[in-house]
Backbone as numpy.savetxt, mean C-alpha at the origin, in Angstrom:
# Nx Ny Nz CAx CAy CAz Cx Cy Cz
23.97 -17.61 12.53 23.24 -16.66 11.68 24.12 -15.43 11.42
24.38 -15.30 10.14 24.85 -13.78 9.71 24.51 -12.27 10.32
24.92 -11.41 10.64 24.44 -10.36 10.66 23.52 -10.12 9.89
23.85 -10.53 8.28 22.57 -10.05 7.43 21.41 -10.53 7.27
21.50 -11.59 7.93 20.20 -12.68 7.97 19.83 -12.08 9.23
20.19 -11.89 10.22 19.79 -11.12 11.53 18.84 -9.67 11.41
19.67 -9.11 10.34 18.53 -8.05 9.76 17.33 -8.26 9.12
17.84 -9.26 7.82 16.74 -9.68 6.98 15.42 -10.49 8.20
15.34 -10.63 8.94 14.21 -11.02 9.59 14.08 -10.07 10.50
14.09 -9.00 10.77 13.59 -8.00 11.60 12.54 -7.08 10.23
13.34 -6.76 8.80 12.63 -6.08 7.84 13.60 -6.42 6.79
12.38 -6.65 5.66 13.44 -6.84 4.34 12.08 -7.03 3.09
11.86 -5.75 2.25 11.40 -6.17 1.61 11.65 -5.70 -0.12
11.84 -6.37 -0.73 12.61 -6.26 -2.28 11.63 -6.00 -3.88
10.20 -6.58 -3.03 9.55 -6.28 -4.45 7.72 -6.35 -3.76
7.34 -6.21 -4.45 5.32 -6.05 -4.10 4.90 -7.42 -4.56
5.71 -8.58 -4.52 4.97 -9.82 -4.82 5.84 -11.08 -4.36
6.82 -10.94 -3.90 7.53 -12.26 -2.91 6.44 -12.70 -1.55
6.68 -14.03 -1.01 6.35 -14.28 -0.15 6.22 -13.35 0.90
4.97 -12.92 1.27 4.82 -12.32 2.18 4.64 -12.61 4.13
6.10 -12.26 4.77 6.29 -13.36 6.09 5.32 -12.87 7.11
5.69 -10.95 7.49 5.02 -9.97 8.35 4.57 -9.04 7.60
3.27 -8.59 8.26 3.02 -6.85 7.93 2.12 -6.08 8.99
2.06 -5.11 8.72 1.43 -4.70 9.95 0.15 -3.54 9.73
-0.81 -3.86 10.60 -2.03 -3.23 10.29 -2.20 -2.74 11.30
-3.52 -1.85 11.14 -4.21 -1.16 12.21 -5.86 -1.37 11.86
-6.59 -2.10 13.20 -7.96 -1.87 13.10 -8.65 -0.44 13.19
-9.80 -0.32 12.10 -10.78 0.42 11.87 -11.74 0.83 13.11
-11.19 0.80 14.28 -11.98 0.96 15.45 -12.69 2.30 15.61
-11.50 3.81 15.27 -12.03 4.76 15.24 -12.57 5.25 14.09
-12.52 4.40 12.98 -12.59 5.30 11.75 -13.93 6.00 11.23
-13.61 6.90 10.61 -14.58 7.88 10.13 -14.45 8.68 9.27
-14.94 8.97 8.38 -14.87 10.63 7.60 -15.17 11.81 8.27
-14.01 12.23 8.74 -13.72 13.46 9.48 -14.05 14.85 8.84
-12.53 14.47 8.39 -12.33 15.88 6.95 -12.10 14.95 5.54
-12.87 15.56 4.83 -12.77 14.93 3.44 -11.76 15.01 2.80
-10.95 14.00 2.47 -9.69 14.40 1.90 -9.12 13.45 0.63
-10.39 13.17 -0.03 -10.09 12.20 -1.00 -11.80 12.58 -1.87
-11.50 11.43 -2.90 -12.92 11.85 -4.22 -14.09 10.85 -3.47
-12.77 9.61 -3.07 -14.00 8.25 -2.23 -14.77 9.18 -1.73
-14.18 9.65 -0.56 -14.80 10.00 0.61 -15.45 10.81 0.55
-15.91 12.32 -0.23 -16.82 12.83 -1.08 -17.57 12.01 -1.12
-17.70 11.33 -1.96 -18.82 10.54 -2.40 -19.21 9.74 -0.86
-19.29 9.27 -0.31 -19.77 8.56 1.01 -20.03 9.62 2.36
-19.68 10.64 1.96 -19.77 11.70 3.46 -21.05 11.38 3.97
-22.16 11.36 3.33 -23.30 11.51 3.70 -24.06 10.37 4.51
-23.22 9.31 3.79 -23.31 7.72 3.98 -22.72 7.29 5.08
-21.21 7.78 5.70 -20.83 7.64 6.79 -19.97 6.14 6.92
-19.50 5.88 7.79 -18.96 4.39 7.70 -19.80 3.64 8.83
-19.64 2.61 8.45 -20.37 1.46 9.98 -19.04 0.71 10.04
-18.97 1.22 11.61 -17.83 0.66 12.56 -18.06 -0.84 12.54
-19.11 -1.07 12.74 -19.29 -2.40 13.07 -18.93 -3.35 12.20
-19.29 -3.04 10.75 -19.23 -3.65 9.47 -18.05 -3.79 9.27
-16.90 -2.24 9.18 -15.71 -2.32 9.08 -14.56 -2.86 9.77
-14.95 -3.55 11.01 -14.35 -4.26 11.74 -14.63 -5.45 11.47
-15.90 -5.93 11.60 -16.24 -7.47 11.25 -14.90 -7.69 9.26
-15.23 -6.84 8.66 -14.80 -7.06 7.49 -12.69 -6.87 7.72
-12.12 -6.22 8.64 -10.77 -6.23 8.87 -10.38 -7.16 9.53
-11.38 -8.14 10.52 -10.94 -9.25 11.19 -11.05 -10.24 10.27
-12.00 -10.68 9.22 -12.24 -11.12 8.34 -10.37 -11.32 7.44
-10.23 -10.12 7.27 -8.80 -9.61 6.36 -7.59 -10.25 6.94
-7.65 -10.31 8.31 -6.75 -10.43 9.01 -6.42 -11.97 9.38
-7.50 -12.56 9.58 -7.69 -14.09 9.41 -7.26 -14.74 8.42
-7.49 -14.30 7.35 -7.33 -14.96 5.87 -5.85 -15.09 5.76
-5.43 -14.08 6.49 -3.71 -13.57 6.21 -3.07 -14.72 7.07
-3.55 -14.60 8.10 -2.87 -15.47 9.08 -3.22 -16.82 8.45
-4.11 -17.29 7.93 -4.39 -19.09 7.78 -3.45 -18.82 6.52
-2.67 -18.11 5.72 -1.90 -18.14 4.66 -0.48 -17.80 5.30
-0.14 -17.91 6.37 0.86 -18.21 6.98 1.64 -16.88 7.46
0.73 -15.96 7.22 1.40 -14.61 7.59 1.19 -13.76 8.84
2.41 -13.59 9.65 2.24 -12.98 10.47 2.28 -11.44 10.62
0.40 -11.41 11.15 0.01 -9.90 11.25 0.66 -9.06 13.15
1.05 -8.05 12.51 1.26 -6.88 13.42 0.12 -5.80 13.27
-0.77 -5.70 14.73 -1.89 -5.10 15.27 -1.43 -3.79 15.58
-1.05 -2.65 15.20 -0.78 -1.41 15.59 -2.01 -0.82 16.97
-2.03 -0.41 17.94 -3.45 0.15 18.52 -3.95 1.24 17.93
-4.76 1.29 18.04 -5.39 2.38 17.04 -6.12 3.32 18.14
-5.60 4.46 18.07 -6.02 5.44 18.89 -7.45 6.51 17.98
-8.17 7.06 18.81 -9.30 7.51 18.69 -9.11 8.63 17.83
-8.02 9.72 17.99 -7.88 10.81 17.37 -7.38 10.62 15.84
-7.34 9.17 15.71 -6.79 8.77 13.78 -7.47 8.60 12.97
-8.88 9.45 12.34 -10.01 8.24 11.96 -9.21 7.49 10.51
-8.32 7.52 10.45 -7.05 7.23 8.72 -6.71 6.39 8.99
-6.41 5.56 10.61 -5.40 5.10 10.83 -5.01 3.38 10.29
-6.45 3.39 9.97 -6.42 1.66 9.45 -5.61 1.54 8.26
-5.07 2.49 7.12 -4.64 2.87 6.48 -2.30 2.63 6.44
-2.20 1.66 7.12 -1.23 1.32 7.24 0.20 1.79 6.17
-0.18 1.79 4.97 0.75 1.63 3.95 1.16 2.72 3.77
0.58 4.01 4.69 0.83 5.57 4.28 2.25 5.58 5.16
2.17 5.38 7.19 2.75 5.56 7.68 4.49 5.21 7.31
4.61 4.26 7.19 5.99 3.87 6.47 5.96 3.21 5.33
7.52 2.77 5.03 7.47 1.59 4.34 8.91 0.57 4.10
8.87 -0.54 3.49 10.35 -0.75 3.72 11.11 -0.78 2.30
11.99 -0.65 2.48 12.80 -1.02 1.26 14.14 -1.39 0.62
14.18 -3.14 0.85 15.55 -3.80 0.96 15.14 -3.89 2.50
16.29 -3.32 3.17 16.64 -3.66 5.00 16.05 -2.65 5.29
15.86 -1.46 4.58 15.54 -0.37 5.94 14.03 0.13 5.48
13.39 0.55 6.84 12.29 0.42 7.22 12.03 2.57 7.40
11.12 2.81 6.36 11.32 4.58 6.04 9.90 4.98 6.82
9.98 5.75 7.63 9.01 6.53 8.41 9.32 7.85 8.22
8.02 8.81 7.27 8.01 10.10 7.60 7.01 10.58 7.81
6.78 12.16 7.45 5.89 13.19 8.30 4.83 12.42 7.43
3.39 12.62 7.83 2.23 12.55 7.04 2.05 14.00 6.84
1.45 13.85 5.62 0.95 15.45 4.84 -0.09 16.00 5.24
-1.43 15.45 5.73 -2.56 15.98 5.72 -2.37 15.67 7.25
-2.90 17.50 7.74 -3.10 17.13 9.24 -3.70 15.96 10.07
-5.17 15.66 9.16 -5.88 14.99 9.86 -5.09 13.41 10.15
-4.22 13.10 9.71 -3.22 12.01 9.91 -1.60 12.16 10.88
-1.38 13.43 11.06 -0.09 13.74 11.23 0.23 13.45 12.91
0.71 12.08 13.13 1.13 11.73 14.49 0.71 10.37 14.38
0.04 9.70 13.81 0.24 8.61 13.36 1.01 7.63 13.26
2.56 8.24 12.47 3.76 7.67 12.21 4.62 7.24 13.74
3.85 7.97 14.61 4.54 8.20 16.22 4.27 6.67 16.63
3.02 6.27 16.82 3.00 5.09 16.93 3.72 3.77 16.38
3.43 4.05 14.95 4.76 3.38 14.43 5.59 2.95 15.06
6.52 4.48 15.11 8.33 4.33 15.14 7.73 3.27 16.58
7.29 4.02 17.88 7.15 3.65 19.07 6.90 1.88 18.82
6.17 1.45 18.00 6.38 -0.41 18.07 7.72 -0.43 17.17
8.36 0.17 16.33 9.77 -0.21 16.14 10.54 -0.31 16.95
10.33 0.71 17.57 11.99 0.57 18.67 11.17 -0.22 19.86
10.05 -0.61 19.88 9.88 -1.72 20.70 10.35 -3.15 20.81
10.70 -3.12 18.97 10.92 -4.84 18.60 12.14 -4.56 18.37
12.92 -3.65 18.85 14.11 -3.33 18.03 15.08 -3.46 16.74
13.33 -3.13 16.26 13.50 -2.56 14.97 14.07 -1.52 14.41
15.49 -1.30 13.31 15.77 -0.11 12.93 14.82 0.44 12.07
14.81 2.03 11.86 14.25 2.86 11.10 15.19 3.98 10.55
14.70 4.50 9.13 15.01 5.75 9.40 13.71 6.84 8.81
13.85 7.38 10.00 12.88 8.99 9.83 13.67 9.76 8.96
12.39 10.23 7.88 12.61 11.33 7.37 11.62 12.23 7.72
12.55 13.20 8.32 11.89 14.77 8.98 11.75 15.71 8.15
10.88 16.02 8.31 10.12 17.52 7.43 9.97 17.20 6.14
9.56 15.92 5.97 10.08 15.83 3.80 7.87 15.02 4.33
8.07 14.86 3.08 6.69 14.03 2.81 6.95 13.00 1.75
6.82 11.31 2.62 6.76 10.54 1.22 5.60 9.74 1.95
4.46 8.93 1.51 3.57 8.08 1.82 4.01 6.93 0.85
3.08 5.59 1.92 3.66 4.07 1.15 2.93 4.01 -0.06
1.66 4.47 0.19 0.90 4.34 -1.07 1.36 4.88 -2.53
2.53 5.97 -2.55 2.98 6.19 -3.57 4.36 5.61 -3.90
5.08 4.60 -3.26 6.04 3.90 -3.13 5.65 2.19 -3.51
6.34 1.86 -5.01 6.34 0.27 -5.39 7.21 0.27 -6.03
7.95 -0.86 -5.13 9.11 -1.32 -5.79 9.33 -2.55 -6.42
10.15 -3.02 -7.47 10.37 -3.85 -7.81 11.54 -4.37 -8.23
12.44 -5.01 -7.33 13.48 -5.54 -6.70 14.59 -4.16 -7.20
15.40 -3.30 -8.03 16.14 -2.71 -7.98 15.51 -1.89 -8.56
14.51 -1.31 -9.08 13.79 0.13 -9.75 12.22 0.81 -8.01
12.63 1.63 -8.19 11.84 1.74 -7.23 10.91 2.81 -8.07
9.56 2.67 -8.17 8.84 3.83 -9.11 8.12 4.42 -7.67
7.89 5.89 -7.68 7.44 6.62 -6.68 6.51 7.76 -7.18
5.17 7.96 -6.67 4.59 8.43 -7.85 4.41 10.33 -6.69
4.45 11.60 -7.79 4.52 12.50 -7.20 3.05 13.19 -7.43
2.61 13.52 -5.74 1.64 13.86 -5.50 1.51 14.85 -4.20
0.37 15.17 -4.30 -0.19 15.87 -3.01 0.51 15.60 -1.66
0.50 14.34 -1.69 1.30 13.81 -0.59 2.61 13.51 -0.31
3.45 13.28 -1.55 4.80 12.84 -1.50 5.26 14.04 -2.51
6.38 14.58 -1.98 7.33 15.70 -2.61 8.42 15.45 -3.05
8.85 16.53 -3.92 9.95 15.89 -5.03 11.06 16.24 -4.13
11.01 16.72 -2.93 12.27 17.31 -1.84 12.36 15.75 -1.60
11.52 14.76 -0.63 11.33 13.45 0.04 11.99 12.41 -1.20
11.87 12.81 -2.00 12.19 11.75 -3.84 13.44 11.88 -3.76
13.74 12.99 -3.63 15.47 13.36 -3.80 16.24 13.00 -2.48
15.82 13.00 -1.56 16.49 12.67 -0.02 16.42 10.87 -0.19
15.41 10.29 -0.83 15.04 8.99 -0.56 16.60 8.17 -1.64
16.55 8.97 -3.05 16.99 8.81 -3.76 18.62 8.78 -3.71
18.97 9.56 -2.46 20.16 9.78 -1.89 20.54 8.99 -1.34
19.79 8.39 -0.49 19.67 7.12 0.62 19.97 6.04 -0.29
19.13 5.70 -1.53 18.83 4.65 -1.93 19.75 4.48 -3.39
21.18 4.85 -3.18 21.61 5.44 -4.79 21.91 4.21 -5.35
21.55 2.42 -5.11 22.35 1.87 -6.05 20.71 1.27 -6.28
19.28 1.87 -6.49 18.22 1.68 -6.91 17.94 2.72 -7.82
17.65 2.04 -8.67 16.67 2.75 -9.86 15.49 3.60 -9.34
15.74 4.80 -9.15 14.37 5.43 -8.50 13.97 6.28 -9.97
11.84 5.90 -10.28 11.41 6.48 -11.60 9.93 7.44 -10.67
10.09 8.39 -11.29 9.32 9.25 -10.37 7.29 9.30 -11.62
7.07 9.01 -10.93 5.63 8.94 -11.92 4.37 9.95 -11.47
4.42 10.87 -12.09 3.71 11.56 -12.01 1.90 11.58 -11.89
0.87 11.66 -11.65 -0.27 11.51 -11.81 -1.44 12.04 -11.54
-2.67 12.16 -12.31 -3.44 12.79 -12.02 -4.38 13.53 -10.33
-4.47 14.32 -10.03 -4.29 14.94 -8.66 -5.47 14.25 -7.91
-6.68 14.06 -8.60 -7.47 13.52 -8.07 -7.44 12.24 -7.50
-6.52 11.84 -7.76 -6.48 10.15 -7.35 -5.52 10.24 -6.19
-5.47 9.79 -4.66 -4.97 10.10 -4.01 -3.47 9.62 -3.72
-2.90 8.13 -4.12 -1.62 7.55 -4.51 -1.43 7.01 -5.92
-0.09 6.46 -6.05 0.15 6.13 -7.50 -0.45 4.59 -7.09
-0.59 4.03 -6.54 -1.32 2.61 -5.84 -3.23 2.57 -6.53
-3.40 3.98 -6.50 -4.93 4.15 -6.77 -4.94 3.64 -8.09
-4.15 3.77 -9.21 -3.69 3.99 -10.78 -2.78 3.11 -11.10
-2.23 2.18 -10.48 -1.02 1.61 -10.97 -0.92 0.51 -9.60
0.01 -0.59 -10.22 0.10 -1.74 -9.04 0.80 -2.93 -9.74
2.18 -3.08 -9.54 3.01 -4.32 -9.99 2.50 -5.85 -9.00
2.41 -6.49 -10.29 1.88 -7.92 -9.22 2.68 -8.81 -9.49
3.58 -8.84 -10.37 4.58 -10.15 -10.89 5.78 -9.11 -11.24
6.55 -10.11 -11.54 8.10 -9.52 -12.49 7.86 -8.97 -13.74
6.39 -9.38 -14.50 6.15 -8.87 -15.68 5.06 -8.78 -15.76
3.74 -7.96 -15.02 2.41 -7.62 -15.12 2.68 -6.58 -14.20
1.64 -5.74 -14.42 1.03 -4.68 -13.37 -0.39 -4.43 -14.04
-1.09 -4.17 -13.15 -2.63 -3.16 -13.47 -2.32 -1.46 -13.25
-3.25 -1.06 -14.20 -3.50 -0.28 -14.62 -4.52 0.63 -15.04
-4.25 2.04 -14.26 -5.84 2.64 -14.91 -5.42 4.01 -15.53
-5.32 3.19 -17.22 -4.29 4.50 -18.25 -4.86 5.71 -17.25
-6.26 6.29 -17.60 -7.03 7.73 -17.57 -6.01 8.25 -16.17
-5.61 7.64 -15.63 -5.10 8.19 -14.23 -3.42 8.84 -14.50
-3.26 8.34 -15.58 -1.61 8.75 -15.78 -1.41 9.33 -17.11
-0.44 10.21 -17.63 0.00 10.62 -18.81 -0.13 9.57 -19.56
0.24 9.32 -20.63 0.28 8.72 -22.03 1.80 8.28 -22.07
2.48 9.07 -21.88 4.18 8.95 -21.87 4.68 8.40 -20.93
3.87 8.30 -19.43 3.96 7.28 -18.46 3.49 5.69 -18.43
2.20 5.65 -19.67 1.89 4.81 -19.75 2.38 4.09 -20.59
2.69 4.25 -21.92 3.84 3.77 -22.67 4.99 2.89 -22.06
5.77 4.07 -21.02 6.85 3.64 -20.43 6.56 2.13 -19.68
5.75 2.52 -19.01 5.25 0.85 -18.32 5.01 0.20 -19.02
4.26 0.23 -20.26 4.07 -0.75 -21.06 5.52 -1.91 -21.81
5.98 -0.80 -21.56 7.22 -1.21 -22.55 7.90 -1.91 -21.10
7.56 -2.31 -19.85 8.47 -2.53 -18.69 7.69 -4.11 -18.19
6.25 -3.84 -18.31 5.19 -4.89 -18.22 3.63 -5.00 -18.74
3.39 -6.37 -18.76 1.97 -6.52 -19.43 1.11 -5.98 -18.53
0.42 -5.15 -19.00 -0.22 -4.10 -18.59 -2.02 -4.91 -18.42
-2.20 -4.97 -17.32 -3.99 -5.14 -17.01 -4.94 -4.05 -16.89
-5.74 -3.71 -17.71 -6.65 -2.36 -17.32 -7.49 -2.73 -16.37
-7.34 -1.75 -15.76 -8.68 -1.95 -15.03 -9.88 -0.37 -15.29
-11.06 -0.51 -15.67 -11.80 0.22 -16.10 -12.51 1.61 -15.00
-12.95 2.09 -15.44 -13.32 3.29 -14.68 -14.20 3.33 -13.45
-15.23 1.87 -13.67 -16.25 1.48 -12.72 -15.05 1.07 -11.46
-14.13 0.18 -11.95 -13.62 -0.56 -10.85 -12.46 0.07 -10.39
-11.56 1.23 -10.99 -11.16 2.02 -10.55 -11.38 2.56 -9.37
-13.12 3.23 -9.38 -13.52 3.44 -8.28 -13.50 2.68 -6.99
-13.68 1.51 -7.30 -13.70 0.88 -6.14 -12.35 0.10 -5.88
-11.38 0.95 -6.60 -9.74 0.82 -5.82 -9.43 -0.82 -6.54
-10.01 -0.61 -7.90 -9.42 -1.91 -8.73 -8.11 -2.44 -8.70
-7.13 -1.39 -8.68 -5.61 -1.49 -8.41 -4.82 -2.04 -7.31
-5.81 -1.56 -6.34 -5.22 -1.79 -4.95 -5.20 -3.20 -4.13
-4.73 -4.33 -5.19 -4.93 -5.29 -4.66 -3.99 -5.73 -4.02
-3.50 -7.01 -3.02 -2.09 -6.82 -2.13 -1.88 -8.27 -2.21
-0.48 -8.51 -2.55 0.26 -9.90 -3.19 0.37 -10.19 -2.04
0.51 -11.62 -1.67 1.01 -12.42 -0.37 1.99 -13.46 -1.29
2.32 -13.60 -1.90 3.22 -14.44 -3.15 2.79 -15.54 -3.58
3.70 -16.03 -4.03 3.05 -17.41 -4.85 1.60 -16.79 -5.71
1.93 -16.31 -6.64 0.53 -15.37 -7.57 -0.96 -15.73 -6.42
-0.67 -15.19 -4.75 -1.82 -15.08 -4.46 -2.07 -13.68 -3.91
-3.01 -12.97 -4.63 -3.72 -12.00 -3.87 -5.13 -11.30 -3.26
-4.99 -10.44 -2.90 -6.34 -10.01 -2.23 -7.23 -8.60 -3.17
-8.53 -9.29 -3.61 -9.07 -8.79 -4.52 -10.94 -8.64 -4.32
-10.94 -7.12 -4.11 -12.62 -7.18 -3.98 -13.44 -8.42 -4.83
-14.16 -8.44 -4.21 -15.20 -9.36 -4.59 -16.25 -8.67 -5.94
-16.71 -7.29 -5.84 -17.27 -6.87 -6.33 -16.43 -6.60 -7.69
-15.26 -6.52 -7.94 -14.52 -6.34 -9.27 -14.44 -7.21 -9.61
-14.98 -7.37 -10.33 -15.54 -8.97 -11.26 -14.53 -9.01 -12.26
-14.55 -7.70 -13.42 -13.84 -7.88 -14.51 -12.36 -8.02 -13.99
-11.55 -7.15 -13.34 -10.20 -7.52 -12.48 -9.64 -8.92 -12.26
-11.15 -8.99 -11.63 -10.41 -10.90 -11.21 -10.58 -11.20 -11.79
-11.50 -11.50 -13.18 -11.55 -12.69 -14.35 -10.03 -12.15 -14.82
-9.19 -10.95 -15.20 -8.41 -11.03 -15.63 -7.57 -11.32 -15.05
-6.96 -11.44 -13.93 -6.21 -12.04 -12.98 -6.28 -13.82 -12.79
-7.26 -14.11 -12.81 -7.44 -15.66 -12.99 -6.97 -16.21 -14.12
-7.50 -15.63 -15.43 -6.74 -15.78 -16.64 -5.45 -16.34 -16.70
-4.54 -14.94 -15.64 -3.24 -15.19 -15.85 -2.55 -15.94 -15.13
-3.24 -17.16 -14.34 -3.09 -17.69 -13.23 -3.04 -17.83 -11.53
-3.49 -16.03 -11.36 -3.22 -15.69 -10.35 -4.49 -16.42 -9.68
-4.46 -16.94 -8.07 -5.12 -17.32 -7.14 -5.89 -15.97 -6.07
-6.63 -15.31 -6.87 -7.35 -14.01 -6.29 -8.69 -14.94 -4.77
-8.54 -14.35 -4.22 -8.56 -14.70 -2.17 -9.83 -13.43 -2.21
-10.94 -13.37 -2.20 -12.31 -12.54 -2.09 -12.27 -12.04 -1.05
-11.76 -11.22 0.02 -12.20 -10.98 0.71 -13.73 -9.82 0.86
-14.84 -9.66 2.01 -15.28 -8.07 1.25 -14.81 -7.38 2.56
-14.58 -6.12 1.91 -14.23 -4.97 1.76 -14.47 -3.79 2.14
-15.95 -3.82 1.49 -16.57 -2.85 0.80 -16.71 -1.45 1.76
-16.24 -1.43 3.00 -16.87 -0.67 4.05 -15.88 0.14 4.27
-14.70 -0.34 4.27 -13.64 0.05 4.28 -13.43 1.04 3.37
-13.13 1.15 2.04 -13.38 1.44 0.98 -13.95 2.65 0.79
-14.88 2.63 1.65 -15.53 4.48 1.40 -14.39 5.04 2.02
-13.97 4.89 2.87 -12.58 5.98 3.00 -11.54 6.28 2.19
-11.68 5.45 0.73 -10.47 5.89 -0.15 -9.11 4.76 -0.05
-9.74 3.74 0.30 -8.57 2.63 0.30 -8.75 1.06 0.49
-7.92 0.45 -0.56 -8.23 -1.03 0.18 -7.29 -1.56 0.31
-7.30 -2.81 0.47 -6.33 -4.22 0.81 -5.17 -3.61 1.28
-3.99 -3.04 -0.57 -2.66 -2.37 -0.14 -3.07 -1.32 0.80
-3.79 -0.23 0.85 -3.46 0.64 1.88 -3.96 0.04 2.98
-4.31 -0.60 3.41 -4.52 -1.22 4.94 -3.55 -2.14 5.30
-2.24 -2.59 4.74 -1.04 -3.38 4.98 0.51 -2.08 4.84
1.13 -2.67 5.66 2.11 -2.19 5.66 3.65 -3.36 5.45
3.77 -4.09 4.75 4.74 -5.13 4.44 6.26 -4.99 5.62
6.74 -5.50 6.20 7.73 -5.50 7.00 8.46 -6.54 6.20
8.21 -7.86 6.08 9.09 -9.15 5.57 8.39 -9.90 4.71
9.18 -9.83 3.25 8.94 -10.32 2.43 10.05 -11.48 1.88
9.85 -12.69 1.34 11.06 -13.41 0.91 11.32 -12.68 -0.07
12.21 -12.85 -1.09 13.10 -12.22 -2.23 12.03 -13.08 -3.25
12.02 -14.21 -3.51 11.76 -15.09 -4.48 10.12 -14.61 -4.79
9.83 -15.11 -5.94 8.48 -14.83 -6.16 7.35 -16.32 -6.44
């Protein structure tokens, strides 16, 4: 075995829709709406989450993954995280190396600790970026353009350090409306030539641009809400897609894709689904 094949199976991932080998999650054990820090979660404060539900529904998630041949990584989930199921914020990878930085919002910040701590358990490399802010949820790449969307959470300091790191990738910085908490909420590449889309969430001049890059899927304002975008490729056009977004998946079926129902729905009041509850470690190249 090569050195580079030695790497490529510790972390390697090139695009948001190759075979998906590892990724790594965290159960919903502690979760809760703490501090409100999203529009979801507004809307559900009052409503609260059921632990019970949201676990039955992540083991559910986690099963499906595994009978599709993918091996899940269980992060422990400590009490003081109620975010922590939320995987895709803490790092992410891209190509060989595997990017861990600060989280932005206190109520998350130590999080990433756990992380690194199962990296250098599997002796896994990383690299930390200190004092910058980038989250996974605003990070999708697709094999040499990396689009990174700038927000609340990810800074144009973290864009430019990443961008340094990463100079023989196309890095496109996408700007977007504040209310929506990642560019993942609004946007989501599923093939070499599709992505979904929820125009209202992005400029006009951003949306164009994508258009002109891929066939563009709307997804509408109802299903927006319920994180229409956020669906998560395991390859071979199969992914993971609420049940309740009806119009999404008829358009996804259309285009041949094999959409996998899991529900959800519980999860979800916290402001995230499928993609933000995965964190991709190993992906094949091929699609």
């Amino acid at each position: 075995m090569t050195a580079l094949e030695k790497l490529m199976k510790q972390s390697y991932c090139i695009n948001e829709y190759g075979k998906l080998k590892k990724v790594i999650l965290c159960q919903p054990k502690h979760m809760t709406i703490r501090d409100v820090i999203n529009d979801t979660q507004k809307h559900f404060v009052n409503e609260g989450i059921h632990i019970a539900v949201a676990m039955k529904q992540h083991k559910e998630f986690v099963k499906t993954l595994e009978e599709h041949g993918v091996e899940v990584i269980l992060l422990p989930p400590a009490k003081k995280f109620p975010e922590q199921v939320f995987t895709r914020d803490i790092g992410f990878t891209l190509g060989l190396t595997t990017f861990v930085a600060d989280m932005a919002n206190k109520v998350r910040q130590g999080e990433e600790d756990i992380l690194k701590d199962w990296l250098k358990g599997e002796d896994v490399s990383y690299f930390n970026i200190v004092s910058e802010n980038i989250e996974g949820g605003d990070v999708i790449i697709d094999n040499k353009t990396i689009f990174i969307g700038i927000s609340d959470r990810t800074n144009e300091f973290a864009i430019e350090h990443v961008r340094h790191l990463l100079s023989t990738f196309e890095i496109i910085t996408i700007p977007f409306k504040n209310k929506y908490l990642h560019l993942d909420c609004v946007f989501n590449i599923i093939s070499p030539t599709e992505a979904l889309i929820y125009r209202d969430g992005l400029e006009k001049k951003d949306v164009d641009f994508l258009a002109s890059r891929y066939d563009l899927i709307d997804v509408n304002h109802e299903e927006q809400f319920r994180l229409g975008t956020n669906v998560f490729s395991i390859g071979n056009k199969k992914l993971f897609s609420l049940p309740s977004n009806k119009h999404v998946n008829e358009e996804l079926r259309k285009r041949g894709f094999e959409v996998i129902e899991v529900p959800f729905d519980e999860i979800i009041k916290s402001g995230g689904s499928y993609r933000c509850c995965t964190m991709p470690l190993i992906r094949e190249q091929s699609y």
